[in-house]
TIVONU-636524 format. One line per field, with one value per residue: residue number from 1; residue in three letters; z, y, x of N, C-alpha, C, O in turn. Coordinates in Angstrom, 2 decimals, always signed. Example, Ala and Ser with C-alpha at 12.3 -4.5 7.8 and 13.67 -1.06 7.14 Angstrom:
2
num	1 2
residuo	ALA SER
n_z	+7.80 +7.08
n_y	-5.69 -2.25
n_x	+13.19 +12.85
ca_z	+7.80 +7.14
ca_y	-4.50 -1.06
ca_x	+12.30 +13.67
c_z	+7.80 +7.87
c_y	-3.30 +0.03
c_x	+13.20 +12.90
o_z	+8.46 +8.04
o_y	-3.32 +1.14
o_x	+14.24 +13.41
END
This chain:
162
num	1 2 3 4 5 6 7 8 9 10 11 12 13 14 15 16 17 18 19 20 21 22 23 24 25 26 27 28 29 30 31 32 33 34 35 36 37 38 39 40 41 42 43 44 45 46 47 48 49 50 51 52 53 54 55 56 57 58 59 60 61 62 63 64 65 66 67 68 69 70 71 72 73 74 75 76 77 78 79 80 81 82 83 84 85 86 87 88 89 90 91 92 93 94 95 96 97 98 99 100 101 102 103 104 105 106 107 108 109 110 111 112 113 114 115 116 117 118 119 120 121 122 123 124 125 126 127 128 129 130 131 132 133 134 135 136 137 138 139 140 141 142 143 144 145 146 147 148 149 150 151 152 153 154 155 156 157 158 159 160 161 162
residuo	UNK UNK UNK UNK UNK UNK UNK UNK UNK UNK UNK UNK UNK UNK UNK UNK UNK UNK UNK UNK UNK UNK UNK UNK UNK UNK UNK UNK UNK UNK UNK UNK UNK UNK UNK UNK UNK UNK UNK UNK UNK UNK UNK UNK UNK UNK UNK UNK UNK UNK UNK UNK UNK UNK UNK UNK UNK UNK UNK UNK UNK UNK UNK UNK UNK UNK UNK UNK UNK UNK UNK UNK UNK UNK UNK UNK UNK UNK UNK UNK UNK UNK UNK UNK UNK UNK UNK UNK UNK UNK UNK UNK UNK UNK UNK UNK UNK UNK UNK UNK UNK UNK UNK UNK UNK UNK UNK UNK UNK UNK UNK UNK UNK UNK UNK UNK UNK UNK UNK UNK UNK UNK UNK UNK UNK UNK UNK UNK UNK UNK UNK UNK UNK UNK UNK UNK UNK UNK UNK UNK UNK UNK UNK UNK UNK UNK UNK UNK UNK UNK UNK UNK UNK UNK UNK UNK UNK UNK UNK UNK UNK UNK
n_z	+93.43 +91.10 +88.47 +88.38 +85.44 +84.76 +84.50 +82.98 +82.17 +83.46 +85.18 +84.69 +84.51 +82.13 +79.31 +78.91 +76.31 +74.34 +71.70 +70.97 +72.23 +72.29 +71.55 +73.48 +75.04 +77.49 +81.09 +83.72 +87.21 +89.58 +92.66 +95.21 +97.93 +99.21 +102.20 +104.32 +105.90 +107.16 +106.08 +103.81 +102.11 +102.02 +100.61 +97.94 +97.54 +96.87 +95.30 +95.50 +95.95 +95.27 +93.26 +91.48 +89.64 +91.08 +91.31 +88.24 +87.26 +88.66 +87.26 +84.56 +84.92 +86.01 +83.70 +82.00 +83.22 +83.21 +80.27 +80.37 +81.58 +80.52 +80.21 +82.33 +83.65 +84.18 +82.44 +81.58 +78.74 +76.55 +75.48 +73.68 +74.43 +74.84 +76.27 +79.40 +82.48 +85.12 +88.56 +91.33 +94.62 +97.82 +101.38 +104.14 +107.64 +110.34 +113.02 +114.14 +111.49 +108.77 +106.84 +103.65 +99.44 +97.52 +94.50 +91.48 +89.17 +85.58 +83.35 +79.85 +77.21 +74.02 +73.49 +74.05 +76.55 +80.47 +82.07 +84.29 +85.41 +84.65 +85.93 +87.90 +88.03 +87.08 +88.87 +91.28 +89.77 +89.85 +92.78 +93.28 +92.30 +93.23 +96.15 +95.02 +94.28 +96.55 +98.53 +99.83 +101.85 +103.25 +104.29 +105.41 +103.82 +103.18 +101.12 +100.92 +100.92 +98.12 +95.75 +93.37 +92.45 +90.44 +87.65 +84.46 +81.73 +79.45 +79.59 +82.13 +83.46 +85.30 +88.02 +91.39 +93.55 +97.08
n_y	+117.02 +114.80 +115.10 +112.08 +109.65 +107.92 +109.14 +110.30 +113.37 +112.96 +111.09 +108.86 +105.57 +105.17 +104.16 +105.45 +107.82 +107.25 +108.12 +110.66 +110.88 +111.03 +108.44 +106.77 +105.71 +104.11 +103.16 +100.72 +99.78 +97.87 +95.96 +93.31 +90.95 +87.67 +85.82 +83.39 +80.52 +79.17 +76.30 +76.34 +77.93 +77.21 +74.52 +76.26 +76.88 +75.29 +73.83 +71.47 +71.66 +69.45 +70.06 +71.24 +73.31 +75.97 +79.30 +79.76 +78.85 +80.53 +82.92 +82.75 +82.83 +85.65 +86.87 +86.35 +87.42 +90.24 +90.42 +89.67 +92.13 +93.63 +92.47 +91.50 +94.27 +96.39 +98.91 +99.16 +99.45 +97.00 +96.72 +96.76 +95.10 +95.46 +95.13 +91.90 +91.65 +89.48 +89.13 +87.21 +87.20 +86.34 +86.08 +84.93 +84.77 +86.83 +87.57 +89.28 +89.04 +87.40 +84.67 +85.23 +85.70 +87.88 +89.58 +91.60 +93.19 +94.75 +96.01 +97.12 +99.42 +101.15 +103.68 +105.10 +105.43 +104.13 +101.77 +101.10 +99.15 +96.82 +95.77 +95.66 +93.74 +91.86 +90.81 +90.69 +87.86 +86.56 +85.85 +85.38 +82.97 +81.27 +80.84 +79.49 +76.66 +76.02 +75.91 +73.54 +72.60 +75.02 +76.92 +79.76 +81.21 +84.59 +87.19 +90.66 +93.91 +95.07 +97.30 +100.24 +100.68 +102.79 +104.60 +105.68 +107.87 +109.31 +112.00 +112.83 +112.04 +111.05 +109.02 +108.30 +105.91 +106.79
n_x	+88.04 +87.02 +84.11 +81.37 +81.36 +79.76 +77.58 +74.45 +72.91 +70.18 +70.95 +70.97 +72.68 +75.47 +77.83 +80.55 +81.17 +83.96 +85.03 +85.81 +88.24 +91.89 +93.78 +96.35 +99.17 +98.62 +98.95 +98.48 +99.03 +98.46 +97.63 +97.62 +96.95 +97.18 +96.59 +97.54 +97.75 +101.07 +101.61 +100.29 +101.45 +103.71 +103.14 +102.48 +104.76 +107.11 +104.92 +103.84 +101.44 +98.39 +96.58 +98.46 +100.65 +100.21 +100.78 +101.65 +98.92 +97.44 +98.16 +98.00 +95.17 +94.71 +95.70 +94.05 +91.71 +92.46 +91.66 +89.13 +87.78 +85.75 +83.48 +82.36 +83.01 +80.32 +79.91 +82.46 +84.81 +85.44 +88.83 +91.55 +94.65 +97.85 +99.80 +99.95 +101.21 +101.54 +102.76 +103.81 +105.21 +106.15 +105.71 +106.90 +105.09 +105.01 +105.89 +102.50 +101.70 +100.55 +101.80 +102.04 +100.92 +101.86 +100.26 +101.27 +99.86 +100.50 +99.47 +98.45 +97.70 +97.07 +94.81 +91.80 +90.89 +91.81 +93.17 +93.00 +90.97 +91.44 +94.06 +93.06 +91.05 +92.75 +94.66 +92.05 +91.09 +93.44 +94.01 +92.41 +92.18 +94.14 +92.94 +90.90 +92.50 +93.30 +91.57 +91.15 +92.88 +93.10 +90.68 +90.50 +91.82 +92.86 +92.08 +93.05 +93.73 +93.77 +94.46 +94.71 +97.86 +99.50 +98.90 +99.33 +98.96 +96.88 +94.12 +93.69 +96.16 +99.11 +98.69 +99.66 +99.89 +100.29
ca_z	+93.04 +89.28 +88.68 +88.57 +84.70 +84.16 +84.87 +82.33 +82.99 +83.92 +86.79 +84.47 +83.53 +81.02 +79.47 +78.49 +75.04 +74.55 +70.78 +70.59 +73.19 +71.79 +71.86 +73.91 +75.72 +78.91 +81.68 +85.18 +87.88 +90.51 +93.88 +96.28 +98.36 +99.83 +103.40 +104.41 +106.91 +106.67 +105.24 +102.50 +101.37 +101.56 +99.36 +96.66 +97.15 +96.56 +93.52 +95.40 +96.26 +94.34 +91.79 +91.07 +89.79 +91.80 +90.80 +87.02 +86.64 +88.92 +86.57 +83.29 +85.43 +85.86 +82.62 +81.20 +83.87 +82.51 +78.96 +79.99 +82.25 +80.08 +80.12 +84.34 +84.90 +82.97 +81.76 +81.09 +77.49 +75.87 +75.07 +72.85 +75.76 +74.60 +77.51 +80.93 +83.30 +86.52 +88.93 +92.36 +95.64 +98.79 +102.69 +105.59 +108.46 +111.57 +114.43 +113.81 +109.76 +108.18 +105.36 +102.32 +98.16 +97.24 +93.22 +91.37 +88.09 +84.79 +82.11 +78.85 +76.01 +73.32 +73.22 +74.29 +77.80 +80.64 +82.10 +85.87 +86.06 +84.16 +86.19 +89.55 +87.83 +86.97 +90.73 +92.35 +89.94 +90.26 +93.63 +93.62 +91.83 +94.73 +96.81 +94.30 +94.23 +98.26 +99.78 +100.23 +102.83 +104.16 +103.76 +105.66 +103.43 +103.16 +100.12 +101.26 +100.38 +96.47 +94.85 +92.24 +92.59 +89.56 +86.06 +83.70 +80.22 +79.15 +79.62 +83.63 +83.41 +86.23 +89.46 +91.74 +95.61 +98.06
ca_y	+115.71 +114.65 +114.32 +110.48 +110.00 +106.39 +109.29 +111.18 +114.59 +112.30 +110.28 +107.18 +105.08 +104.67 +103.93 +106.58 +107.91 +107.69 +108.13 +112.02 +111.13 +110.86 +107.14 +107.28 +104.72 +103.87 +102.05 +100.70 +98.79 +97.41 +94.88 +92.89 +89.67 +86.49 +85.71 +82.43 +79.11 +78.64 +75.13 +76.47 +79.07 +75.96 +73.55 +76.68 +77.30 +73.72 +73.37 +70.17 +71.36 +68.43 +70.61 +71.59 +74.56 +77.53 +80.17 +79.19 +78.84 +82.07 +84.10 +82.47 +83.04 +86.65 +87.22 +85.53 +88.12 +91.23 +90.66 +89.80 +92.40 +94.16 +91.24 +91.35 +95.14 +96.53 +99.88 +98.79 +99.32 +96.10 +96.97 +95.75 +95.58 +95.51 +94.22 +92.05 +91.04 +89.48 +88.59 +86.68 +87.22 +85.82 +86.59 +84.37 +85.32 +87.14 +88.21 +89.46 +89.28 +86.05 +84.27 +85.72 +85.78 +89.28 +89.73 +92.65 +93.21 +95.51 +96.44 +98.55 +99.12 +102.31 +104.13 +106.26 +104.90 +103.87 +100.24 +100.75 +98.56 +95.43 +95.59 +95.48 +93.07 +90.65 +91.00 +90.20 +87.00 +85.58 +85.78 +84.10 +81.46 +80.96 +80.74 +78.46 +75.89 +75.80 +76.01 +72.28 +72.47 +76.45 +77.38 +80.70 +82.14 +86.15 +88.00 +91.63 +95.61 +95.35 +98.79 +100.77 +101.64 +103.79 +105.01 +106.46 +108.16 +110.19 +113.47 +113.25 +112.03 +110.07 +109.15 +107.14 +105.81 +107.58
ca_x	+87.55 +86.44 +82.62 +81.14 +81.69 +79.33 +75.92 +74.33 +72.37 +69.61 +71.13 +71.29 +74.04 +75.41 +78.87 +81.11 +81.50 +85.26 +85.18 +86.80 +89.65 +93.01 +94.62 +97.53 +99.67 +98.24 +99.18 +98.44 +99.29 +97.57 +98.70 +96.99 +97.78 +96.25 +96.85 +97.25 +98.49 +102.50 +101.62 +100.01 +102.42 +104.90 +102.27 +102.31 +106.05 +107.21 +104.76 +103.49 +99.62 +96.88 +96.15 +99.52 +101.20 +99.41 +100.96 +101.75 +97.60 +97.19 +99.07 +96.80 +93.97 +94.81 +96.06 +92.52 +90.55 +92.48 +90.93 +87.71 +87.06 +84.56 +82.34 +82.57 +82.24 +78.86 +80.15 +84.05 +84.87 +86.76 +89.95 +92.89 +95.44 +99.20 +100.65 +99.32 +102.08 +100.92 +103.89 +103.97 +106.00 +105.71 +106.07 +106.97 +104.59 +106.30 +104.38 +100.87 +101.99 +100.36 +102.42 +101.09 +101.23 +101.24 +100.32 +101.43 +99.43 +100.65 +98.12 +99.04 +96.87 +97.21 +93.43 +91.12 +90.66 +92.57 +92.92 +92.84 +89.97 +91.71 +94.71 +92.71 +90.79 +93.77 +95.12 +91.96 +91.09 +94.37 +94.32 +90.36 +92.46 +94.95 +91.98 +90.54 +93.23 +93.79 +90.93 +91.24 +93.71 +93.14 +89.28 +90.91 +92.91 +92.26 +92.38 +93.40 +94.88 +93.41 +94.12 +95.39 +99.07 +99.45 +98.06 +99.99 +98.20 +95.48 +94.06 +93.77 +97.33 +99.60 +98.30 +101.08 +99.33 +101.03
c_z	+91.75 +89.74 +88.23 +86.85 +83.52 +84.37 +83.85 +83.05 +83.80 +84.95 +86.44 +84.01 +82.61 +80.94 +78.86 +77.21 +74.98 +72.70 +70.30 +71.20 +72.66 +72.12 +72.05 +74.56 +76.66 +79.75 +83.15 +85.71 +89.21 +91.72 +95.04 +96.98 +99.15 +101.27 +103.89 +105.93 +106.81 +106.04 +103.55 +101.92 +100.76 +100.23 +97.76 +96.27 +96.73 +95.49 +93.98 +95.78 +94.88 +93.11 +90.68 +91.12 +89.93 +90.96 +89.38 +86.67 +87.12 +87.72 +85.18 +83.53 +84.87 +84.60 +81.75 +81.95 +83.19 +81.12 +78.80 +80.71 +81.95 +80.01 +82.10 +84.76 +83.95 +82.05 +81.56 +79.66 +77.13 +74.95 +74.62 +73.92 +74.89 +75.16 +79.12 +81.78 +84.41 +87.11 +90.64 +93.22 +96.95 +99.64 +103.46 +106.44 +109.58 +111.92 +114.29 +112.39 +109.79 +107.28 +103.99 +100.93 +97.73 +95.27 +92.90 +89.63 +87.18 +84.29 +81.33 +77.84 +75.11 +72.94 +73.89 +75.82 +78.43 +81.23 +83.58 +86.38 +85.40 +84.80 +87.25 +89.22 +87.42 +88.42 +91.41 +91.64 +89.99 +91.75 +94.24 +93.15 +92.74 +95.52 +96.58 +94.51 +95.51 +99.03 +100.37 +101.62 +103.76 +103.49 +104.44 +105.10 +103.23 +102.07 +100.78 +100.54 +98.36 +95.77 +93.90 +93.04 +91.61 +88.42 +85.71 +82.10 +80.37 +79.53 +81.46 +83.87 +84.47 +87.94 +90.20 +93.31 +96.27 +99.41
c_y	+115.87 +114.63 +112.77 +110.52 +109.24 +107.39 +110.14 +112.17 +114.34 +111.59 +108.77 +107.09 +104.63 +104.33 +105.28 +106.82 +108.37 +108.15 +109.79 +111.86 +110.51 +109.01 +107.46 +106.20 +105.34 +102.51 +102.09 +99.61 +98.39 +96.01 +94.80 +91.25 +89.00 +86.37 +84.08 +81.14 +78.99 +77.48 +75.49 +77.44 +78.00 +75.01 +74.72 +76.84 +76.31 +73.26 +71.99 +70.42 +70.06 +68.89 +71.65 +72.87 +76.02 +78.61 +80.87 +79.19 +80.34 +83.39 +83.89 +82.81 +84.97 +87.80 +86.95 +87.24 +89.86 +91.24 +90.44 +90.96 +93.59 +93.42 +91.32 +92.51 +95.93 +97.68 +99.80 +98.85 +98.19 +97.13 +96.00 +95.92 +94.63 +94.64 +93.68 +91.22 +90.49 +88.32 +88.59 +86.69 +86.71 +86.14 +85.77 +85.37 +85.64 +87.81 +87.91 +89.30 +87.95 +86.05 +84.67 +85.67 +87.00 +89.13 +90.96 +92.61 +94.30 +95.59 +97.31 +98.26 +100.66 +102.39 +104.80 +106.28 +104.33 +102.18 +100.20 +99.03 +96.76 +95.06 +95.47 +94.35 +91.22 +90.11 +90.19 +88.34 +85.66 +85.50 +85.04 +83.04 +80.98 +80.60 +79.55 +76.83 +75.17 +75.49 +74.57 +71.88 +74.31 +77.01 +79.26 +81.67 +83.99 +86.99 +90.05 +92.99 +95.37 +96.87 +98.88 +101.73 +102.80 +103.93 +105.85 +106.77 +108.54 +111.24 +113.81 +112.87 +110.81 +110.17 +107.97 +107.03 +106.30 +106.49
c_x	+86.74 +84.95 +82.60 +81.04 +80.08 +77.89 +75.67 +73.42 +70.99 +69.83 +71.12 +72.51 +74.24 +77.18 +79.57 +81.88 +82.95 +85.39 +85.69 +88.09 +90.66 +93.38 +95.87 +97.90 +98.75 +98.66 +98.91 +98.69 +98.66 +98.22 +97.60 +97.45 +96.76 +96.85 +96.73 +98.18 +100.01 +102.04 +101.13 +100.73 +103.59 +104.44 +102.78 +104.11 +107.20 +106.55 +104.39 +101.89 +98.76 +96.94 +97.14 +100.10 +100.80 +99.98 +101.10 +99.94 +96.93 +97.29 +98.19 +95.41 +93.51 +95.06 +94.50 +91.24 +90.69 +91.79 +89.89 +86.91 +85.80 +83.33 +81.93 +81.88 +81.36 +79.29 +81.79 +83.82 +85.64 +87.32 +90.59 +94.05 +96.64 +100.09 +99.72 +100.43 +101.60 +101.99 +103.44 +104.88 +105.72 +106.16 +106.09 +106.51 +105.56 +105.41 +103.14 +100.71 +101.56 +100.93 +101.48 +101.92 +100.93 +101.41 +100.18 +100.76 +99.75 +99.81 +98.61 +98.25 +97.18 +95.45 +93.06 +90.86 +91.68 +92.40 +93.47 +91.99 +90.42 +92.99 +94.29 +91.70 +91.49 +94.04 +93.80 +91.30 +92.33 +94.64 +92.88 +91.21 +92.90 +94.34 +91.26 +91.54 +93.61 +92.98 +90.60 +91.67 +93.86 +91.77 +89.87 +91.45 +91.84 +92.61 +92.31 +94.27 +94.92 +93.59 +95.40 +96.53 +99.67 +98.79 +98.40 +99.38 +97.14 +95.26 +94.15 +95.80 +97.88 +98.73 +99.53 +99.78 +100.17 +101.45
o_z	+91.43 +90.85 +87.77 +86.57 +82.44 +84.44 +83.61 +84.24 +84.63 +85.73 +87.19 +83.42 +82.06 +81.97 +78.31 +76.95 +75.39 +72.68 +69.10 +70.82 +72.49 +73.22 +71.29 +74.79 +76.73 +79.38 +83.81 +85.10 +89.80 +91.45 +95.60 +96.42 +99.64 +101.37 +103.75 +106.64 +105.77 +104.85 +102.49 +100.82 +99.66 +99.20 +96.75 +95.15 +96.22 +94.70 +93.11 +95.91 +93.66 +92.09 +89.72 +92.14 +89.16 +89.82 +89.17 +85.55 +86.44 +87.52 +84.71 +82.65 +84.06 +84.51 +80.81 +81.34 +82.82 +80.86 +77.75 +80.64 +82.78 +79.73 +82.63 +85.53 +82.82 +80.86 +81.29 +79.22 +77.45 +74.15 +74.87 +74.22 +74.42 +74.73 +79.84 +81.63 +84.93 +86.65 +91.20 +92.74 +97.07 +99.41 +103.79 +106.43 +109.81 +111.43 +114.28 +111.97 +110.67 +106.57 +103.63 +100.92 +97.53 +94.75 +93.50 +88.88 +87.74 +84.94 +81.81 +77.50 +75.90 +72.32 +74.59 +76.26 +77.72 +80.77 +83.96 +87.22 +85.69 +84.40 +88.00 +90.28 +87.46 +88.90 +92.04 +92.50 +90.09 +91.98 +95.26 +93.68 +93.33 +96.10 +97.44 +94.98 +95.59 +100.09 +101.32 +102.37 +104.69 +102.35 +103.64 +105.59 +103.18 +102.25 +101.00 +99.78 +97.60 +95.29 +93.69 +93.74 +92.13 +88.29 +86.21 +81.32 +81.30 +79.98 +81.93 +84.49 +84.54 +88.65 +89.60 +93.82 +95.70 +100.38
o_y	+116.81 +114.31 +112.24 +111.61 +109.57 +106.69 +110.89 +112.02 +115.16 +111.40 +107.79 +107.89 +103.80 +104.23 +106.10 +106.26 +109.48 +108.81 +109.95 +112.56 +109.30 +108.58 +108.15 +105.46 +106.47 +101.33 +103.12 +98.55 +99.45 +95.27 +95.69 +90.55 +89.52 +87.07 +83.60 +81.38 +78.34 +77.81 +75.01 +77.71 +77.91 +74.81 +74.24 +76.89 +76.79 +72.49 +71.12 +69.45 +70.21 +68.29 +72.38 +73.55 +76.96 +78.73 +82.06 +79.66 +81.09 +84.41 +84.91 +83.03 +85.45 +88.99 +87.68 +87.84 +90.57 +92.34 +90.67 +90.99 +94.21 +93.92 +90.98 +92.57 +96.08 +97.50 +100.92 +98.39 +98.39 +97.94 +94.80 +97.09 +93.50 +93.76 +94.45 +90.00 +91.39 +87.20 +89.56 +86.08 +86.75 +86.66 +85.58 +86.51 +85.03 +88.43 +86.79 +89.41 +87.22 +87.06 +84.28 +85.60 +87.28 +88.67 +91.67 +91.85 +95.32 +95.08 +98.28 +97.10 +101.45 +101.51 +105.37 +107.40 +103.89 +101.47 +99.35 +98.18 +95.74 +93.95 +95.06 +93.82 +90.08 +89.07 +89.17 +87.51 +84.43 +84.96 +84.43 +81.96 +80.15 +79.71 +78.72 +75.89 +74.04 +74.92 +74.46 +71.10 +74.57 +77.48 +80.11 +82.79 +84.28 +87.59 +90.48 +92.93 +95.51 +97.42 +98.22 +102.74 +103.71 +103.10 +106.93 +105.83 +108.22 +111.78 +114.85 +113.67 +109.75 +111.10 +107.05 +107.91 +106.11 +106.92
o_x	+86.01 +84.54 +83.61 +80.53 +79.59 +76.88 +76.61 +73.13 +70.59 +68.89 +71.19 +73.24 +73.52 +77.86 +78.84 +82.95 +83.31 +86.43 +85.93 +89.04 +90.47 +93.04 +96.55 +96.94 +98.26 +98.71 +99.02 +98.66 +98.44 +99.17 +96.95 +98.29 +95.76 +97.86 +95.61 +99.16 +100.10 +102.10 +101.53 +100.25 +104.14 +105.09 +103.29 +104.61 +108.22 +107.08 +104.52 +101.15 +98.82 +97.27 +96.87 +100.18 +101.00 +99.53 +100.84 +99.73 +96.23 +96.64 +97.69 +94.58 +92.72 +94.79 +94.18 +90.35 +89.76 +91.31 +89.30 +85.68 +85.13 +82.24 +80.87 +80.92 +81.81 +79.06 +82.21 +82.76 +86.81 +86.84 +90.47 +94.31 +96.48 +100.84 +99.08 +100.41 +100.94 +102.19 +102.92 +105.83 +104.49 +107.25 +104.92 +106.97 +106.61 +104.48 +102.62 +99.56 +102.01 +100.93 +100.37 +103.15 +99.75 +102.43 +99.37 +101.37 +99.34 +98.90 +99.20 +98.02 +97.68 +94.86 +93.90 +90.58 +92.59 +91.50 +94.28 +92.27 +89.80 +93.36 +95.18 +91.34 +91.03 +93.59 +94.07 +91.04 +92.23 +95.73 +92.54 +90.93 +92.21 +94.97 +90.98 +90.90 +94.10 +93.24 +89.83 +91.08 +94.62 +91.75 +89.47 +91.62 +90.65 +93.67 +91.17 +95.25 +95.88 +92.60 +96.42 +96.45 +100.32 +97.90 +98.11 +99.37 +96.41 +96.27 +94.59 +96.50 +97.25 +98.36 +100.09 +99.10 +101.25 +102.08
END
């Protein structure tokens, strides 16, 4: 296991001087999903909920959260990010399985740093949006299983979830 990176030899934080480390593609991806009522999976999947097109504002949402998320998490560096994909699928509940929106978030930027933290940041506010938009008709819904599925670039290299 790495050491903690955000501490200096003091035990404070700080942010981390990336300014010797090579710029290199980087990329990650990240996936998490909402949990919710069959009616409301139907409202978003139909495109007839109140406040309209869920998933369509999800995805601007998410796309909006990846580029701010240096403003969000205190020691995040803003980045120039290349690419942010953030794509929607859905599950009819069966059994103990609740109907759910699972969102799968990309991130790519070329620099010194990688962009784990803006692709788990896209994921979980497009999925606060979903939340946002519904809770009219499902105060229940469950945002759930948020992590980082891979990260590709830089000196530590690939990591894939197992």
């Amino acid at each position: 296991m790495g050491e903690l990176t955000h501490f200096d030899e003091q035990g404070q934080a700080h942010m981390v001087d990336v300014a010797g480390k090579a710029a290199t593609h980087r990329k990650a991806v990240a996936r998490g999903r909402i949990e919710m009522l069959p009616g409301t999976l139907e409202l978003i999947q139909t495109g007839t909920a109140r406040k309209g097109d869920v998933l369509g504002v999800a995805r601007i949402a998410g796309i909006q959260g990846a580029k701010k998320t240096s403003e969000l998490i205190p020691l995040c560096h803003p980045l120039a990010l290349t690419r942010v994909a953030v794509e929607f699928s859905s599950e009819e509940g069966r059994g103990d399985i609740r109907p759910a929106v699972t969102c799968i978030a990309t991130v790519e930027t070329v620099g010194p740093t990688g962009v784990e933290m803006e692709a788990l940041t896209a994921v979980q506010v497009a999925l606060l949006t979903i939340y946002d938009m519904c809770k009219a008709v499902d105060r229940g819904m469950t945002i759930r299983d948020v992590m980082l599925l891979e990260k590709h670039g830089g000196k530590s290299g690939s990591f894939v979830q197992p």
